[in-house]
C-alpha positions as CSV (number, residue, x, y, z in Angstrom):
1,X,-125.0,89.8,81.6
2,X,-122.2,89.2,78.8
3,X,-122.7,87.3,76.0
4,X,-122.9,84.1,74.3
5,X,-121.6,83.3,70.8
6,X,-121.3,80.4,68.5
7,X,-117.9,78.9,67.3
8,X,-114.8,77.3,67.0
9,X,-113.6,78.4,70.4
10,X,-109.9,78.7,69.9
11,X,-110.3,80.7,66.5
12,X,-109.6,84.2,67.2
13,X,-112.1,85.6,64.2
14,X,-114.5,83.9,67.3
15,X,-113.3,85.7,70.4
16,X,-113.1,88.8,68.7
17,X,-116.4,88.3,67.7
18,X,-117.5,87.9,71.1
19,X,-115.6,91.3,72.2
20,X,-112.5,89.6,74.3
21,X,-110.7,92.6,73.6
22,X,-112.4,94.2,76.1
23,X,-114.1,92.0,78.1
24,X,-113.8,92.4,82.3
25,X,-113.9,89.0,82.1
26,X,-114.3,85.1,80.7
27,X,-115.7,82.1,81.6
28,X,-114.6,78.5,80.1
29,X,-117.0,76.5,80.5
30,X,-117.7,73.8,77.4
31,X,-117.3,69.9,78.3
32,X,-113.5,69.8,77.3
33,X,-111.1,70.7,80.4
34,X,-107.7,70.9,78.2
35,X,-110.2,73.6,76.0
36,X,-110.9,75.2,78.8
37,X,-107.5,75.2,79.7
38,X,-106.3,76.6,76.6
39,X,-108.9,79.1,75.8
40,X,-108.8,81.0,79.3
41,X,-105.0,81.1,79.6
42,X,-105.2,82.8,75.6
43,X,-107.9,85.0,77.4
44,X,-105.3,85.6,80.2
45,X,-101.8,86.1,78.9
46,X,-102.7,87.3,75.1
47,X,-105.8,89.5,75.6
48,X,-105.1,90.3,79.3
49,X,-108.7,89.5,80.7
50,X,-108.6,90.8,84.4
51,X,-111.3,88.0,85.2
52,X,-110.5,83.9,83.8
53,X,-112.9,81.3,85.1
54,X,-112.2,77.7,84.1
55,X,-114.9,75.0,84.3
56,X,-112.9,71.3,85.5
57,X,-115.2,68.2,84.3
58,X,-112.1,65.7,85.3
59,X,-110.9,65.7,88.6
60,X,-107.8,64.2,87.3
61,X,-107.3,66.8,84.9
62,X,-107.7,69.4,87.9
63,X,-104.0,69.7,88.5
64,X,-102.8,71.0,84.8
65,X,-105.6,73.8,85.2
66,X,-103.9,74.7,88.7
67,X,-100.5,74.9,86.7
68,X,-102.0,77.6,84.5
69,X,-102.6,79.5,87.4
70,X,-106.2,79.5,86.7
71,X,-109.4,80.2,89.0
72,X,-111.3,76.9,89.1
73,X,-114.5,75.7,89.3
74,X,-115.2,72.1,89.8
75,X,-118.9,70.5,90.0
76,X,-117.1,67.2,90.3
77,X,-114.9,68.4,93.2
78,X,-117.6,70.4,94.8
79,X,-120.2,67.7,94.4
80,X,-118.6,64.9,96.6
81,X,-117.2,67.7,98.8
82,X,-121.0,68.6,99.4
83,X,-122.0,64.4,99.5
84,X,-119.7,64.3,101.9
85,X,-120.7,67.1,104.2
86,X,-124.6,65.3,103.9
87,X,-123.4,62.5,105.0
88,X,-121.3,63.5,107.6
89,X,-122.6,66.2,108.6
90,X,-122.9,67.6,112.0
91,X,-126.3,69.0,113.4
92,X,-125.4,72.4,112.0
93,X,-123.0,74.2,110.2
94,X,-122.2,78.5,109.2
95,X,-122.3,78.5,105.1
96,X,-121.9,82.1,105.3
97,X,-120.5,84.9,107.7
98,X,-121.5,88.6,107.3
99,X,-119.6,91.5,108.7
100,X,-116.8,90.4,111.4
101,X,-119.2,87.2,112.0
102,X,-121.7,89.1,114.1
103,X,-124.2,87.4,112.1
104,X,-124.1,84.3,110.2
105,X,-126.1,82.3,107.9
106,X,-126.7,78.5,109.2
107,X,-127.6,75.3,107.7
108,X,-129.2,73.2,109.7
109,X,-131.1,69.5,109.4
110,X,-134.2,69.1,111.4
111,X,-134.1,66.0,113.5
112,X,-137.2,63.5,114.1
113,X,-137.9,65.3,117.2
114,X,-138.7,68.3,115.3
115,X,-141.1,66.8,112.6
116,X,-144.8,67.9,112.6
117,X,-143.8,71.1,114.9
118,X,-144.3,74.4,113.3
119,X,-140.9,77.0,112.4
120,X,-142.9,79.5,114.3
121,X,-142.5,77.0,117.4
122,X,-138.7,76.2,116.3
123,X,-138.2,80.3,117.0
124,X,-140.7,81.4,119.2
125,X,-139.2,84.1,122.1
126,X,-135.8,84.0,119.9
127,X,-135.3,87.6,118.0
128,X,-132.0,86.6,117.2
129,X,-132.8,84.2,114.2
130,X,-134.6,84.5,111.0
131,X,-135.6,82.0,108.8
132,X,-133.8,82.2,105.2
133,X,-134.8,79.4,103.6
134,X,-136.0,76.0,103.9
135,X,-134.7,73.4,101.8
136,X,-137.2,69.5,101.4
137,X,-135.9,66.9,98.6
138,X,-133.9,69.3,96.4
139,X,-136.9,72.3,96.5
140,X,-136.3,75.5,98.7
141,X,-139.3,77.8,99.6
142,X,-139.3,80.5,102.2
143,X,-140.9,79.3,105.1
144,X,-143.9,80.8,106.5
145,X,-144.7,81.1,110.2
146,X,-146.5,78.1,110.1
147,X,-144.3,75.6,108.2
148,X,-144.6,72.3,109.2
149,X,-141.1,71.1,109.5
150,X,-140.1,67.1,108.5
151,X,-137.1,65.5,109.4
152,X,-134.6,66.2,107.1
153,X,-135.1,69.0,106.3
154,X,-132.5,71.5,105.7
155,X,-133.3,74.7,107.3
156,X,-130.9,78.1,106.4
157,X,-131.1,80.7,109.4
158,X,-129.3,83.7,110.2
159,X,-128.6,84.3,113.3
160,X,-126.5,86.0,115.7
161,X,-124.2,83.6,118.1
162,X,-127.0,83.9,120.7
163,X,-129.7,82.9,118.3
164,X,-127.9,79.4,116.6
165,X,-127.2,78.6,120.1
166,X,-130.2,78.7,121.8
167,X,-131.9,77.4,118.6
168,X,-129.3,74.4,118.4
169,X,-130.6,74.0,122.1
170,X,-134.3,74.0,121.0
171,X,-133.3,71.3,118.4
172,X,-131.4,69.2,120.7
173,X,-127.9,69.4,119.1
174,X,-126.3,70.9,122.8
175,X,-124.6,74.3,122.5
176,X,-121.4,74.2,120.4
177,X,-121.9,76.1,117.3
């Protein structure tokens, strides 16, 4: 989806070339923040791209992309936010919410207690929760019935209100979701 072409990114033979007259939208993302910077707010104000991202390497730089008014994305930022949240983290935590929150997608670690015992034992008698993914050092695979589960890992579920409760009961985390 879109396209990539070779340049001197602030030449405008370039982002011609690469159809900015018409594009639904642009991403900045090469190593240089103040390119980024300068590129996506030419995107914005002089070929009136509905859609600017801009890529932020240095957090300290973060704030002159905010002046532009531009969407960011920052690995840095999101990185230690996400550190952070590892090792902080409660039990459990929603990482996404569908509908009016009826059903939400959890992340959850497994504890010690839980290591050995199958994710077919972790859900068993609980319709309310479906596996989504299991996450161990880095590699996600979709757990089969019969996963055996280690501590640590980082199970998604979705589940109902009902379901991550009694679930976070199974695991031992008590009841608040």
């Amino acid at each position: 989806r879109g396209r990539t072409v070779w340049g001197e990114t602030l030449r405008q033979d370039v982002l011609e070339r690469a159809g900015i007259q018409n594009a639904d939208g642009l991403a900045a993302v090469t190593n240089s923040d103040t390119l980024n910077a300068a590129v996506a707010h030419a995107a914005r104000k002089i070929y009136q791209v509905p859609v600017v991202v801009c890529r932020n390497y240095d957090p300290r730089l973060r704030g002159m992309l905010e002046a532009f008014g531009l969407q960011i994305v920052s690995s840095t930022a999101w990185g230690a936010q996400r550190t952070e949240e590892l090792l902080t983290s409660v039990s459990s935590r929603a990482v996404f919410s569908a509908g009016n929150g009826e059903v939400e997608i959890y992340e959850l670690v497994i504890p010690e207690s839980w290591a050995g015992r199958a994710w077919n034992d972790l859900c068993a008698g609980n319709a309310e929760t479906l596996p989504v993914a299991l996450t161990r050092a880095g590699r996600a695979i979709l757990p089969a019935a019969d996963t055996k589960l280690k501590r640590g890992d980082m199970l998604n579920v979705s589940a109902t209100f009902d379901g991550i409760k009694s679930l976070r009961e199974r695991l031992g985390f008590g009841t608040e979701a």
